[in-house]
C-alpha positions, 0 to 999 in steps of 0.5 A: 805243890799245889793247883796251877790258876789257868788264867794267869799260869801262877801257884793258887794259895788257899786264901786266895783259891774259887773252886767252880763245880767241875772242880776246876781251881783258880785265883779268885781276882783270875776267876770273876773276871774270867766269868763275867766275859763268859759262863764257863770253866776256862779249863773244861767249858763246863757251864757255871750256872750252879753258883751266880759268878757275880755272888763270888766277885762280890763277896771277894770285892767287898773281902777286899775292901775290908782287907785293905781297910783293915791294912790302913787301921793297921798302918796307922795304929802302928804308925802312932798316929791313934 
């Protein structure tokens, strides 16, 4: 079994896993929202200010977008219409 995110109680996958400098693991979309209320670990209240907490929610806003992008190219090509 793996990490438990202690935002919102549910299983942490890899592909969806931050880890903070503590060592602390939580769901990405559970961590950016947690950081950008307050700079700490939720767990231990360890200071973030090794890792800017807006380079990671950007880079996971813009990883979803492509995803999401990548998801409508895909429903159209299977759907025939290309």
């Amino acid at each position: 079994m793996g990490d438990v995110c202690a935002i919102c109680l549910e299983q942490v996958l890899e592909s969806n896993r931050t880890v903070l400098v503590c060592r602390h693991a939580y769901h990405t979309e559970c961590i950016c929202a947690w950081l950008r209320r307050k700079a700490a670990c939720p767990l231990c209240k360890h200071p973030i200010t090794l890792v800017d907490p807006r380079d990671v929610c950007h880079m996971y806003s813009i990883l979803s977008a492509l995803a999401l992008i990548v998801m409508i190219l895909n429903r159209h090509y299977t759907d025939g219409a290309w």
